[in-house]
C-alpha positions in Angstrom: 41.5 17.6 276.1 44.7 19.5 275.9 46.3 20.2 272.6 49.6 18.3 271.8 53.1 18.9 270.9 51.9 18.8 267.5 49.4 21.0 267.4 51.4 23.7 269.9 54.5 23.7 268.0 52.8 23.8 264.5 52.9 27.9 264.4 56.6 27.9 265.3 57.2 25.5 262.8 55.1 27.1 260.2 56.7 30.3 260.4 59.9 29.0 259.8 58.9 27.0 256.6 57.4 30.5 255.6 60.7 32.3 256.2 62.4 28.8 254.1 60.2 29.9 251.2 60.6 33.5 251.4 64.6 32.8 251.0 63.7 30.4 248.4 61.8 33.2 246.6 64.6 35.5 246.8 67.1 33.1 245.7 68.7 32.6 248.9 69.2 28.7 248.5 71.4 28.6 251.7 69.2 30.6 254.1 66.2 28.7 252.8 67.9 25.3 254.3 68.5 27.2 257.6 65.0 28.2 258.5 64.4 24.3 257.1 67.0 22.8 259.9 65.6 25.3 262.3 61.8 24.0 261.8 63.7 20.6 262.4 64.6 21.5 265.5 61.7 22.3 266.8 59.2 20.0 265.5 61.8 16.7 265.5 59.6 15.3 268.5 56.5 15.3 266.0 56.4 12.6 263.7 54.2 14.5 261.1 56.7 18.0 261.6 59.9 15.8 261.5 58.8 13.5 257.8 57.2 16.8 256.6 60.6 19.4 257.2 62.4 15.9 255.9 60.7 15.7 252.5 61.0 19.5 252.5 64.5 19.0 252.5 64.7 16.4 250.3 62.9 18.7 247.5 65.4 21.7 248.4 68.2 18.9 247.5 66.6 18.1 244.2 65.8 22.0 243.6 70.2 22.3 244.2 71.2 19.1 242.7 72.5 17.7 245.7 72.7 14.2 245.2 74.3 13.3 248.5 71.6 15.6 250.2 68.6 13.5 248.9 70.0 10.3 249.4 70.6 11.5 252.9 67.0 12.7 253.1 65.6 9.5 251.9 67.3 7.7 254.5 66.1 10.3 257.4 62.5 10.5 255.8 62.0 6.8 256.6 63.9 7.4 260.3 61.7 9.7 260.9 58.2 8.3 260.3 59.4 4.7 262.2 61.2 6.3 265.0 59.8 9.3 266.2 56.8 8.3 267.7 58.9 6.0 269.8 60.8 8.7 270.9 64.1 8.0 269.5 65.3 11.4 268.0 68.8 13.6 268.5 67.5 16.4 270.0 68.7 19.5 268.8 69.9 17.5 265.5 69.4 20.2 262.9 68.4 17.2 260.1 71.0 17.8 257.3 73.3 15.7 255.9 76.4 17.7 257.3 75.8 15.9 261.0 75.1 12.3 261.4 71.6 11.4 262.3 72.2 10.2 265.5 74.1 13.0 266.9 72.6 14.9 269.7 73.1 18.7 269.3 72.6 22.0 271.5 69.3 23.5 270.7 69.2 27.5 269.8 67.9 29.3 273.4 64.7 30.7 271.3 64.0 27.3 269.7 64.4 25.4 273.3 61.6 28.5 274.7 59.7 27.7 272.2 59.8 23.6 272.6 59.6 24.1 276.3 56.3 26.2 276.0 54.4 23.6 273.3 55.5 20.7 276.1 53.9 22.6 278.8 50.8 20.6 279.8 51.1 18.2 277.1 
């Protein structure tokens, strides 16, 4: 049995939560949230990658008291564990609460490589 999307794409993911908590470490609140919409990206089509990096960034918007960021997470938490699975996700939607959750976005050229190879032969 071939691996799935989940399993292929876990590495890429991973090492962008690493790098999140590596800025995190070293203070960098901002960069910490970029490598956190950037796991987003590419693990979105994964419902355990897209409610994990969502509850990530619901703990980085307690950790920075932004109120309007956890709400917003609460609400994309529970999107994401209902809809994902059924396929109905933004692509490229970098999972913040600066772009509605509904809103198709471009995908980075590494981060599409990357989701391109983990679909292969899915």
């Amino acid at each position: 049995m071939a691996p799935n999307f989940t399993t292929k794409i876990a590495p890429h993911v991973e090492s962008e939560l690493a790098e999140a908590r590596r800025s995190r470490l070293v203070g960098h609140a901002m960069q910490e949230f970029v490598h956190l919409e950037r796991a987003h990206v590419l693990g979105q089509e994964s419902t355990y990658w897209h409610v994990k990096v969502h509850t990530l960034m619901l703990l980085w918007a307690l950790r920075n008291h932004r109120v309007r960021e956890a709400l917003g997470q609460l609400f994309r938490i529970v999107g994401a564990a209902t809809k994902t699975a059924l396929g109905l996700v933004p692509q490229g939607n970098t999972g913040g609460t600066n772009v509605s959750p509904f809103k198709a976005m471009p995908i980075a050229p590494e981060l599409a490589a990357l989701i391109g190879e983990a679909k292969a032969d899915v």
